[in-house]
N, C-alpha and C positions, 0 to 999 in steps of 0.2 A: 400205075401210080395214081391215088387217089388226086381229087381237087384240091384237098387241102395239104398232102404231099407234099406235090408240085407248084405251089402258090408262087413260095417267093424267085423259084426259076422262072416262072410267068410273068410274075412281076420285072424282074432284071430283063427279061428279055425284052419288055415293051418299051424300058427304058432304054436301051440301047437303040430299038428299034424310031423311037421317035423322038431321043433327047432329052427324054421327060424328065426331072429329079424322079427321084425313087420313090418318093411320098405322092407326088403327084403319078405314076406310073400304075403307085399300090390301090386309089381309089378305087377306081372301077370291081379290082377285085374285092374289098369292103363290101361293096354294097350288098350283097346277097346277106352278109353279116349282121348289116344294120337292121336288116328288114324281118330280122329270126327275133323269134322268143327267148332269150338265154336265161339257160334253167342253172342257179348254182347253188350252196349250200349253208353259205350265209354272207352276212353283208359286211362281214370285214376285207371280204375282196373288193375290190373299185373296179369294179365293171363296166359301171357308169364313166370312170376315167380314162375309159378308153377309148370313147371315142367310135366303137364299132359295137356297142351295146345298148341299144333305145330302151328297149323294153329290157326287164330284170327279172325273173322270177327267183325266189329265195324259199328253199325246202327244206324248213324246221319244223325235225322231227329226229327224235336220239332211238331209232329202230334198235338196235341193240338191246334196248331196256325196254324191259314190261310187253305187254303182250301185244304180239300182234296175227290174230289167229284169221284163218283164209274165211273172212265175211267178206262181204260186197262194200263198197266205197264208203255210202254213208255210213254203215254200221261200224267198218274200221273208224272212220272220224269219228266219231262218239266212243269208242272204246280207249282212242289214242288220246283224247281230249282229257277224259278222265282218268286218265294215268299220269298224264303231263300235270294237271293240274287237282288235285286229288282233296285239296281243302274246301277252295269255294266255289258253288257253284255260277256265279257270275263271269269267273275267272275262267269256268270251264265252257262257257257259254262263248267265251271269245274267244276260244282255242277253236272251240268248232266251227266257229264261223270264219277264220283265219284260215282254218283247212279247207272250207268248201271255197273259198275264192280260190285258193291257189291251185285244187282240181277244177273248176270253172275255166281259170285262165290259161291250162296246161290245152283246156278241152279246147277253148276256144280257136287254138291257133292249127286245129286241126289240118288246118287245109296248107298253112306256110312251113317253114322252116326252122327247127332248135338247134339250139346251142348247146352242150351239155361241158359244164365247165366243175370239176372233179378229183378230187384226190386219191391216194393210192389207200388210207384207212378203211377200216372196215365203216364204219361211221358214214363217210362218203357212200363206199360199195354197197351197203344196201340200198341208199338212198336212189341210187343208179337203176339199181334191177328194179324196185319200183314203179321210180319214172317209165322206165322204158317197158315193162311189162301193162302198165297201165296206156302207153303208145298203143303198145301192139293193139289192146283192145280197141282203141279209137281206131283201128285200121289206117296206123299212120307208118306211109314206107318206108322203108328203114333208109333209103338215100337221102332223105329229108333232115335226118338226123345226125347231127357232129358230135363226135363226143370229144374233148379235151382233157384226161387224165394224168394228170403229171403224181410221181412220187419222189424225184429228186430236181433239182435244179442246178447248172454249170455253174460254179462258184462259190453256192454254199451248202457249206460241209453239212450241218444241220440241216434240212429242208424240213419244215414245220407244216407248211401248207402255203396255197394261193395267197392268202391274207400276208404272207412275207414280201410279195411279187411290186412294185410299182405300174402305176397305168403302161409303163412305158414296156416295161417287161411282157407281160399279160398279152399284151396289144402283139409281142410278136410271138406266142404259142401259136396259132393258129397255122402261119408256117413251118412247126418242129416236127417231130415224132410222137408229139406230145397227141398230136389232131388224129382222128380219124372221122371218115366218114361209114357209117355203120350198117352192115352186112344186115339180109333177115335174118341167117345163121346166130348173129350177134345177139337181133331180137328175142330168138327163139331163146337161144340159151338164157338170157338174160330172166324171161317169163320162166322155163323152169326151175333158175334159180328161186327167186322169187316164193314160188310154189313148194321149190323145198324148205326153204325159210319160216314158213308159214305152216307146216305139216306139225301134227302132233306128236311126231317122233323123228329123229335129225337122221333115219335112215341116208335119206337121200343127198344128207350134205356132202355126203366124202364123192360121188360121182362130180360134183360142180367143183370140191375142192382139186381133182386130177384133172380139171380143163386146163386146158394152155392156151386161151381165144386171143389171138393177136390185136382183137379189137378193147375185149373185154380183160385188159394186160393183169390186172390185180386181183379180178377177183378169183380166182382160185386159190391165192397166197390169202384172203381175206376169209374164205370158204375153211381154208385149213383152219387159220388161228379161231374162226366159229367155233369150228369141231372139237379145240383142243377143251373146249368150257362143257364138254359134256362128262359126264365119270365112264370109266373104262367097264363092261360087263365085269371083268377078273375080277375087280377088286373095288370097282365104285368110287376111285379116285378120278379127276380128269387130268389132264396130261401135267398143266399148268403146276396145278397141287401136287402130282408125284415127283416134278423135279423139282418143286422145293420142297420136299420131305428130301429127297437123295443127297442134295445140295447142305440140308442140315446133318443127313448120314454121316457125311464126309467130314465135315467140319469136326462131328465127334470124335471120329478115327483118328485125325490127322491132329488136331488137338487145338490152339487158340490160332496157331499158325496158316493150320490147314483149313479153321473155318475163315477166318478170313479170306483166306482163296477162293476156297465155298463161294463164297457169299459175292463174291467178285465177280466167279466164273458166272453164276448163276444172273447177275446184273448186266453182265456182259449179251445171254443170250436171250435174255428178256430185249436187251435192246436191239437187237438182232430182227427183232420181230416188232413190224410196228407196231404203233397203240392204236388202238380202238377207234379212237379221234384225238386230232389233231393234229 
């Protein structure tokens, strides 16, 4: 059982052991929390409202879109600057400069402890392999680093992402299933994610998409939905486009009846499949 596992057993048991309310039982265990760098993916979470989050880092960046081809840090930040911001150059001028603090302050915390606080989209997932592909090179151990991954939540039927969570919420991931703390194994896959992502040809995506990594829970379902945006050798559709070619098949066959089933089914297993982001 991981640290972050077995927290809130930890936690209960101190209480019992010394009387403590549960709040005042849980500090001790916080502090290793406070004192990390938590890396998240944007600032509609309240991380700061939790209370176990000093520092913030916020990594904006829509990886998904536009290129990101395997150069070295500076030159992806001038590649990614001017994709993001592609009218003025002023505007691009403080994208680049937004990105080099926030690899500055990834770098700086070299020596302590992260937070990695995450969702189950593809959006989030590459943002992850990333981070932590960029760890590995700072030669940061992978016990140093938490990751927090949620893709659903007890209660609501929708889960959207973190930004749905209240401080008070939030504040108890750390004790779920949601926590881990992260294997080299983790790293490693995470870096040749990364690496495949970044290749000139998506060979490599479907090895990352048939991982099962207990740490790295989503991204091989993230890895898959990548793959399905490339077209097939057969026939140059990608997977996406040929079930809604099939889905329109249908509907012709079947007639106004039947495409509306079509069209149903086909909504049905788009949503089956999360989005991109959010």
């Amino acid at each position: 059982m991981t640290e972050q596992a077995d927290l809130e057993q930890r936690v209960r048991a101190r209480a019992a052991e010394t009387g403590e309310s549960h709040a005042t039982a849980r500090g001790p265990a916080d502090d290793w929390m406070a004192a990390a760098l938590h890396v998240s993916n944007g600032d509609a979470t309240d991380l700061p409202g939790t209370g176990i989050a000093r520092r913030v880092l916020y990594w904006r960046d829509v990886l998904h879109e536009g290129p990101v081809p395997a150069v070295g840090p500076e030159e992806l930040r001038r590649i990614r600057a001017a994709f993001l911001i592609q009218a003025d150059a002023d505007d691009r001028g403080e994208a680049m400069a937004m990105f080099a603090e926030r690899d500055r302050t990834l770098k700086a915390n070299r020596d302590g402890e992260y937070v990695l606080w995450f969702e189950a989209d593809l959006y989030d997932q590459l943002q992850i392999i990333q981070i932590l592909a960029r760890l590995a090179d700072l030669d940061v151990p992978a016990q140093r680093v938490t990751l927090i991954r949620i893709g659903e939540y007890p209660g609501i039927a929708r889960f959207g992402g973190l930004g749905q969570l209240t401080a008070g919420q939030l504040r108890e991931l750390p004790a779920t299933k949601a926590c881990a703390r992260l294997t080299p194994d983790a790293l490693r896959l995470a870096a040749r994610a990364w690496a495949a992502f970044r290749a000139p040809t998506p060979e490599g995506l479907g090895a990352i998409a048939a991982n099962r990594s207990p740490d790295l829970r989503f991204l091989g379902e993230a890895f898959d939905r990548l793959s399905r945006e490339y077209p097939a050798t057969r026939d140059g559709l990608s997977r996406e486009r040929e079930e809604s070619i099939l889905a329109a098949a249908r509907g012709r066959v079947r007639g106004t009846e039947g495409a509306r089933r079509g069209s149903a089914d086909g909504g049905e297993r788009a949503a089956d499949r999360r989005r991109p982001c959010g």
